[in-house]
N, C-alpha and C positions, 0 to 999 in steps of 0.2 A: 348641829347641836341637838343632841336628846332632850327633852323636855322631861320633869318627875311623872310620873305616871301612879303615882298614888292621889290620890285628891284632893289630901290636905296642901302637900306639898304643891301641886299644880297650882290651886289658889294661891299662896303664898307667891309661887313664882310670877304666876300669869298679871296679878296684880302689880307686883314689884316693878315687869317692863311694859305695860302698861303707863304706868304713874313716870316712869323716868326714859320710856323708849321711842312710845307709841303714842299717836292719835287720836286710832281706833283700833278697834278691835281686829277690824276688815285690813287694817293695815298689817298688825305682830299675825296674824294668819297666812300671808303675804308673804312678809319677809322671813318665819321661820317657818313657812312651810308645815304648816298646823293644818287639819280638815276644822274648821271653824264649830262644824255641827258636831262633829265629836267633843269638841273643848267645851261647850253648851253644853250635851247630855251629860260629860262627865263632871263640870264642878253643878250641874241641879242635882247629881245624884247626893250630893253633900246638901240643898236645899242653897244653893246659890246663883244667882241671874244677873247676869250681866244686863248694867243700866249706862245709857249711851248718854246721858246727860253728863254723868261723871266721870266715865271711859273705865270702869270699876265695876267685877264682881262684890254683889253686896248679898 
């Protein structure tokens, strides 16, 4: 499956299976075969950080 590759949209997505899919993070990396460090640099370039207390880009 392709993932949005805009940023807004990644956010939206990534949070959505996150919140209803996944664990962790290290997990939805995993199973859709994401580079973890690229999904980091690309939702901070929007100013967002993934916070592992909540399993949520905030």
């Amino acid at each position: 499956m392709m993932i949005p590759k805009d940023p807004v949209m990644l956010l939206s997505y990534i949070n959505t299976q996150l919140r209803d899919h996944y664990s962790s993070l290290e997990e939805l990396c995993r199973s859709l075969d994401v580079d973890k460090e690229w999904l980091i640099s690309s939702l901070a370039g929007i100013d967002y950080r993934y916070e592992e207390e909540i399993n949520q880009f905030i």
